[in-house]
C-alpha positions in Angstrom: -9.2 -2.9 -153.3 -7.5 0.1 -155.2 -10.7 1.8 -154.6 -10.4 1.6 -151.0 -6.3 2.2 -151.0 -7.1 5.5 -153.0 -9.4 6.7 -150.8 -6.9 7.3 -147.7 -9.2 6.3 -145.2 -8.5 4.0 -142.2 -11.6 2.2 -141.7 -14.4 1.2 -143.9 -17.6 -1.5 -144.1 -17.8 -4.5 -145.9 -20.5 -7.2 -146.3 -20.7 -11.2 -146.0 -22.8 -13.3 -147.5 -22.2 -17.3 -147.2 -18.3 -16.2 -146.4 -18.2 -14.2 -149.3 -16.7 -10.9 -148.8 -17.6 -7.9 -150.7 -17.8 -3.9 -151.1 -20.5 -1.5 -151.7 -20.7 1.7 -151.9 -24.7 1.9 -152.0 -27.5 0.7 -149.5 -28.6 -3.1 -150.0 -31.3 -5.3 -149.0 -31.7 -6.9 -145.9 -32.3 -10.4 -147.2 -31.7 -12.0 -150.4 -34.9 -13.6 -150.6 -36.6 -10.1 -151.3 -34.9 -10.0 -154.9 -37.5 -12.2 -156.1 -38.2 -10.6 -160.0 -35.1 -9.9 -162.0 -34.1 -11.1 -165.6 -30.9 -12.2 -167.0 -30.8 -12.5 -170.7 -28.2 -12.6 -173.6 -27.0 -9.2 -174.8 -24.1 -9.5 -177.5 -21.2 -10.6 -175.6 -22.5 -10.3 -172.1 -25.8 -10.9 -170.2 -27.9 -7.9 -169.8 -29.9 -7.6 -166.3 -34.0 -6.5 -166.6 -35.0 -5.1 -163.6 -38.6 -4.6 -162.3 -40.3 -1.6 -163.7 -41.0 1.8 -161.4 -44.5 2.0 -162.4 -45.3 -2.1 -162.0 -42.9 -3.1 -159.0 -44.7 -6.5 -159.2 -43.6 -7.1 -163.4 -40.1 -6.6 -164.9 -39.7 -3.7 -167.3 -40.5 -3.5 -170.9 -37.6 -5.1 -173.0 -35.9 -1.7 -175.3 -33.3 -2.9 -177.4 -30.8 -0.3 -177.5 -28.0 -1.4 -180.1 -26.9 2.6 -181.0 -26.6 3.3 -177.3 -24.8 0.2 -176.6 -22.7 0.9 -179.3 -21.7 4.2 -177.7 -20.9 2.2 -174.4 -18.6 0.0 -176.2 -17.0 2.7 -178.0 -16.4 4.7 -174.6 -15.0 1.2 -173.3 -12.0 1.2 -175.9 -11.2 5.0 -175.3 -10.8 4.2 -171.5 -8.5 1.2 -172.5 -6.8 3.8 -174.6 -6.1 5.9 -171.4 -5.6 2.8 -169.0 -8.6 3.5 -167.0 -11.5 1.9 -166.1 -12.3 2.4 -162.4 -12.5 5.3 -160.3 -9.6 3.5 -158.2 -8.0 4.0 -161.6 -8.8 7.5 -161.9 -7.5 8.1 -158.4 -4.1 7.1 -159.1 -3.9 9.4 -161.9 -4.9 11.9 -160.0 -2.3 11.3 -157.2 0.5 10.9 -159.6 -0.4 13.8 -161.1 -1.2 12.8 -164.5 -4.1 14.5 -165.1 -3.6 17.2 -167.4 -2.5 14.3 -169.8 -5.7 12.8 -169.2 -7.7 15.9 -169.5 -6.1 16.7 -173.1 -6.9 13.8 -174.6 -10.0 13.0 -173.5 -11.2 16.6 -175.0 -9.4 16.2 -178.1 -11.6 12.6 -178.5 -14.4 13.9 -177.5 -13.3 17.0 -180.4 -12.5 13.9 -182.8 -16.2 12.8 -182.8 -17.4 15.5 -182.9 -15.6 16.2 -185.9 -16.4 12.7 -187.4 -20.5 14.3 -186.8 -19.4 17.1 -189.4 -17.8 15.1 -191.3 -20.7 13.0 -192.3 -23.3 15.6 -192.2 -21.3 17.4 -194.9 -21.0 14.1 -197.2 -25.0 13.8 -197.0 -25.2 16.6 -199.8 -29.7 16.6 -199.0 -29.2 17.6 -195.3 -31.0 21.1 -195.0 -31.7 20.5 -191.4 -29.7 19.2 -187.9 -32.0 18.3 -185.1 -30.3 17.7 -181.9 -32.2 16.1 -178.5 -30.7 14.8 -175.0 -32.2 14.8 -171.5 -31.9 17.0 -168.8 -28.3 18.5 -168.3 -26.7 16.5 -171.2 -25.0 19.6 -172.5 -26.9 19.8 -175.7 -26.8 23.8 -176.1 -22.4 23.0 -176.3 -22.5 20.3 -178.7 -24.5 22.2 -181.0 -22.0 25.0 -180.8 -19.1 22.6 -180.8 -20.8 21.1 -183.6 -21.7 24.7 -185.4 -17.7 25.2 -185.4 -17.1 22.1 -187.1 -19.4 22.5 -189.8 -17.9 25.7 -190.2 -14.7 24.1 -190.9 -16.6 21.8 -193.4 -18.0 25.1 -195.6 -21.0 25.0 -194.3 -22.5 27.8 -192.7 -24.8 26.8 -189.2 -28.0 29.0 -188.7 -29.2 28.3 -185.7 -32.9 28.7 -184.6 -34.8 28.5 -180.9 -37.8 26.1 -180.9 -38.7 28.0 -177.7 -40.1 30.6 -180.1 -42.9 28.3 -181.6 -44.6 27.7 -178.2 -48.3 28.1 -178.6 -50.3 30.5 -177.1 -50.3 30.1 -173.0 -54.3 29.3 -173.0 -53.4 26.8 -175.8 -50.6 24.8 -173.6 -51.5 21.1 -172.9 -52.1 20.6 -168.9 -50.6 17.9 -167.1 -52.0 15.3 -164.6 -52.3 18.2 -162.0 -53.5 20.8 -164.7 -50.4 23.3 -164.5 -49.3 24.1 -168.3 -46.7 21.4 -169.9 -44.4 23.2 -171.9 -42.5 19.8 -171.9 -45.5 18.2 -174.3 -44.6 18.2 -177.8 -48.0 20.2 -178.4 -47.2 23.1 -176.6 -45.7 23.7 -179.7 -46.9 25.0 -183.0 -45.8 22.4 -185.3 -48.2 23.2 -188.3 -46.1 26.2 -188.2 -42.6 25.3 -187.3 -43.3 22.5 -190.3 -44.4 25.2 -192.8 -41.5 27.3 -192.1 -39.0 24.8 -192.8 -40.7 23.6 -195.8 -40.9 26.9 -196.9 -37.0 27.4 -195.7 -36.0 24.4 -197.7 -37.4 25.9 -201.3 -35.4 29.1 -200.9 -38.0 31.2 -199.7 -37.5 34.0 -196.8 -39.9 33.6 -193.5 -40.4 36.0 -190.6 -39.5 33.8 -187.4 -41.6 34.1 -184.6 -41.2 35.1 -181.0 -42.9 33.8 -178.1 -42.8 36.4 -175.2 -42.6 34.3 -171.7 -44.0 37.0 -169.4 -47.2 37.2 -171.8 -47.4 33.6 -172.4 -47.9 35.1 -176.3 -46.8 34.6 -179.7 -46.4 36.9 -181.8 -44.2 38.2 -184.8 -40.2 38.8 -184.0 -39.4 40.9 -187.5 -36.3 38.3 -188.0 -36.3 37.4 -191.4 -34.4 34.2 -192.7 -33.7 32.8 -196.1 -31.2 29.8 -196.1 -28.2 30.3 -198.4 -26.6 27.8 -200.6 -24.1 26.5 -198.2 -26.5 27.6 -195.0 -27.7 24.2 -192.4 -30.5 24.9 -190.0 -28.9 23.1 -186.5 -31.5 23.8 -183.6 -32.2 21.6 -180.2 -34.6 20.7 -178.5 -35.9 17.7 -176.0 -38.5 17.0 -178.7 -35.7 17.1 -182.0 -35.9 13.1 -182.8 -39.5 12.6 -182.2 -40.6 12.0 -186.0 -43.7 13.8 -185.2 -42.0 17.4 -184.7 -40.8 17.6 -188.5 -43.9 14.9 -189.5 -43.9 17.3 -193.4 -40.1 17.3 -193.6 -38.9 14.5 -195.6 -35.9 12.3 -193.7 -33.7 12.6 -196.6 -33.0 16.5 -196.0 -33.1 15.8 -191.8 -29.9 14.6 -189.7 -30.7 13.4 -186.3 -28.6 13.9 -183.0 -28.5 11.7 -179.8 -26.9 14.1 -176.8 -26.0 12.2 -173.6 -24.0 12.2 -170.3 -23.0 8.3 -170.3 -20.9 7.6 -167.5 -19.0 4.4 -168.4 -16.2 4.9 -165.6 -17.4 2.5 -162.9 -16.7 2.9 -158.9 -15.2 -0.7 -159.4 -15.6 -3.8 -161.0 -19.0 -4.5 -160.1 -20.0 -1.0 -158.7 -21.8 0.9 -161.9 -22.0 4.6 -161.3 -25.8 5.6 -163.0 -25.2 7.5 -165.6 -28.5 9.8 -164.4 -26.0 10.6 -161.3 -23.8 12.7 -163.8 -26.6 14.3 -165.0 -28.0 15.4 -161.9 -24.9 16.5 -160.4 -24.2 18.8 -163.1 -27.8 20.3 -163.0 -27.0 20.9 -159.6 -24.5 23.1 -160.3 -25.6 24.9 -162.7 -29.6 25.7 -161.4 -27.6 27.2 -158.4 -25.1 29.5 -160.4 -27.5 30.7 -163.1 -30.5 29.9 -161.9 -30.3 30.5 -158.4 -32.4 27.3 -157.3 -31.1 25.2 -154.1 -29.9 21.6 -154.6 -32.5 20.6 -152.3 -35.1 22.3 -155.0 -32.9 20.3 -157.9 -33.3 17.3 -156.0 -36.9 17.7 -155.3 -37.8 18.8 -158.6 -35.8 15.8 -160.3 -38.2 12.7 -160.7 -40.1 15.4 -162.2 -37.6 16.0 -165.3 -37.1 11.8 -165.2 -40.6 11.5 -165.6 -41.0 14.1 -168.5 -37.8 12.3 -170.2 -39.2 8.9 -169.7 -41.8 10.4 -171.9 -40.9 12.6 -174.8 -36.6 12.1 -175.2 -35.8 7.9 -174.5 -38.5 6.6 -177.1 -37.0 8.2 -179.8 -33.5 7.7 -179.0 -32.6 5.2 -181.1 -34.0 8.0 -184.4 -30.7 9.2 -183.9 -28.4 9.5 -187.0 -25.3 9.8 -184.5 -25.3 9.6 -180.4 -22.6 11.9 -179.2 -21.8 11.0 -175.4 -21.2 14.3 -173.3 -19.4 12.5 -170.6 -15.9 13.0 -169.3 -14.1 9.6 -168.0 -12.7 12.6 -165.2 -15.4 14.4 -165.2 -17.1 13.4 -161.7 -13.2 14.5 -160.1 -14.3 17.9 -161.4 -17.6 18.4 -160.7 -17.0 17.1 -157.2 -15.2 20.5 -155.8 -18.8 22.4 -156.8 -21.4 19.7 -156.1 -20.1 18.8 -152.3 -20.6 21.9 -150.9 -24.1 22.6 -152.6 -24.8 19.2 -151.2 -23.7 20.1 -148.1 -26.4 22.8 -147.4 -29.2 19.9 -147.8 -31.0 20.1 -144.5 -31.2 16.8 -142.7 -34.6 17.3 -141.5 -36.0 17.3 -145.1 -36.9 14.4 -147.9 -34.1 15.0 -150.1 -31.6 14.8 -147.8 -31.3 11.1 -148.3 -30.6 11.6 -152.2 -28.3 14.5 -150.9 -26.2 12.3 -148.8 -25.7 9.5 -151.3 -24.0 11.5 -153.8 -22.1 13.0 -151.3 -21.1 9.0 -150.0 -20.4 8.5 -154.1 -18.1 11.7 -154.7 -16.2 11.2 -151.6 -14.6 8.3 -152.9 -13.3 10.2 -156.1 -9.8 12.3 -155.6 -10.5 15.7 -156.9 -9.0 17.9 -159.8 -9.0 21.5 -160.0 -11.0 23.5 -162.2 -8.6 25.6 -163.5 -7.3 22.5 -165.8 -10.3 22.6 -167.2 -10.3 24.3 -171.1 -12.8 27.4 -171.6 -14.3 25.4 -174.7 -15.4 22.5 -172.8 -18.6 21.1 -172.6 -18.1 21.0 -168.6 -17.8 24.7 -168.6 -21.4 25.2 -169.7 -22.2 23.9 -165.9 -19.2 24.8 -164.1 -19.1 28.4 -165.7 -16.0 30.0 -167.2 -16.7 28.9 -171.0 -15.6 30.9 -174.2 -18.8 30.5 -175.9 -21.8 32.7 -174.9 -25.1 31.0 -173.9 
């Protein structure tokens, strides 16, 4: 109910089932017999629910346990009951009273705290020579790892960051996909005998000439950039491919600290209503493929099972290599996002096949109050999407 009080509207819709009566805020079956394959099982204290897999409607999904991502979840749960919130009708009132630059300060300065803690025990690991950090699609790894630079910084240690975009094979060389167009997502379009003898080579005190891969050419070639890692120097570089084992396969683990980057939205519409956390993600894409990248949210939209697909397969089967997961999200993040994504949103035609996925997130966001931008600090991770940020990408 203090969803629907927050909200301000007059009317609304609501559903029976066997004089039950009930809210949501998404589109549900017609009948409950077609919910015929599901799985509830035992997970810690609470039941986890398997659903059926995209690929094999007809067979449930492959059982993943998860224990460092969950363990992120429940730490995200006792920081919301640290700021009394756990529902957007909960963020709404804050909003309304006006409390939100309270809430805004200290869920940075947590957020700061852990990334801290990250620094903290990077430094204590006296062997770490290199920091590999991996997320999906718009988790806002290219901040953390300047967040994160800044912190080890702090910690005597001097962050040398280096672009795995410059170890791209040659064009002709690039795996194809299914439809034969390069795949500069596959781990092969890289040149790992190479990136693997540089760090190797890196880690003995020995100066290498980094390479450069020219995009227009499709061509790599030599950059004249030479490197030689001093005594209190840290390679940190990211990458959708940083915790697959295979990318630093000559490097041993001892000298290697892995980094899990991702936009885990544990605010929930309500009690029962989960907000997915991929909804975060792709509103923020959204937002920031149309300000520097001048791509449509249609485009976004239509382009997104796409990037889900290319995740599925290089960045969630090697989650759980992380060393530390670091979540991205803000509990009042969606309140924020909300004044740039509605009007990109907006511009979705009806007559097209994204316009459904358009109008959804439009249904979700109206139900969240929104807060202005200009509370937002210039070193925050939400300023790499929303623009306005104090460190240059």
């Amino acid at each position: 109910m203090k969803l629907l009080k927050s909200t301000g509207r007059i009317f609304t819709t609501y559903y029976d089932i066997d004089g039950y009566v009930d809210y949501y805020y998404g589109s549900l079956l017609t009948n409950t017999k077609q919910l015929y394959l599901f799985g509830v099982e035992k997970y810690y204290d609470g039941l986890l629910l398997r659903l059926p897999s995209r690929e094999h409607p007809n067979e449930l999904g492959e059982m993943t346990h998860q224990d460092k991502m969950f363990g992120i979840f429940k730490e995200h749960h006792q920081w919301q009951d640290i700021l009394g919130l756990r529902t957007v009708g909960d963020l709404n009132d804050v909003i309304q009273q006006g409390h939100y630059s309270t809430l805004i300060q200290i869920s940075e300065a947590l957020q700061e705290k852990k990334m801290a803690q990250i620094a903290d025990e990077i430094t204590r690991r006296k062997g770490t020579k290199l920091v590999l950090i991996a997320g999906p699609s718009s988790s806002g790894k290219t901040t953390t790892c300047k967040r994160l630079s800044v912190q080890l910084a702090v910690n005597g240690i001097r962050p040398v960051n280096i672009s795995l975009d410059d170890y791209f094979v040659n064009r002709e060389n690039t795996p194809r996909d299914e439809k034969g167009d390069y795949d500069y997502e596959h781990l092969h379009a890289l040149n790992l005998p190479l990136f693997n003898e540089q760090l190797a080579a890196l880690f003995r005190g020995e100066e290498v000439e980094l390479p450069r891969y020219d995009f227009q050419t499709g061509t790599s070639g030599r950059s004249g950039k030479k490197l030689r890692l001093g005594e209190n120097e840290i390679l940190v570089v990211e990458g959708i491919h940083a915790l697959n084992p295979e990318l630093t396969a000559q490097i041993p683990n001892e000298q290697i600290y892995r980094i899990y980057a991702s936009a885990l939205t544990t605010i929930l519409l309500d009690k029962h209503n989960y907000i997915p956390t991929t909804d975060n993600r792709l509103l923020r894409r959204i937002i920031r493929d149309h300000k520097y990248r001048g791509v449509s949210a249609k485009e976004t939209i239509r382009r997104w099972p796409s990037v889900r697909a290319g995740e599925n397969k290089w960045i969630f089967p090697f989650q759980e290599n992380a060393d530390a997961m670091f979540n991205t999200a803000m509990l009042f993040e969606l309140a924020v996002i909300k004044c740039q994504a509605e009007p990109l949103l907006e511009q979705v035609p009806e007559n097209c096949p994204e316009y459904a996925e358009a109008y959804r997130l439009r249904k979700f966001l109206s139900y969240i109050r929104p807060i202005p931008e200009t509370q937002i600090p210039p070193t925050s991770l939400l300023r790499e999407f929303l623009g306005g940020s104090s460190f240059k990408y």
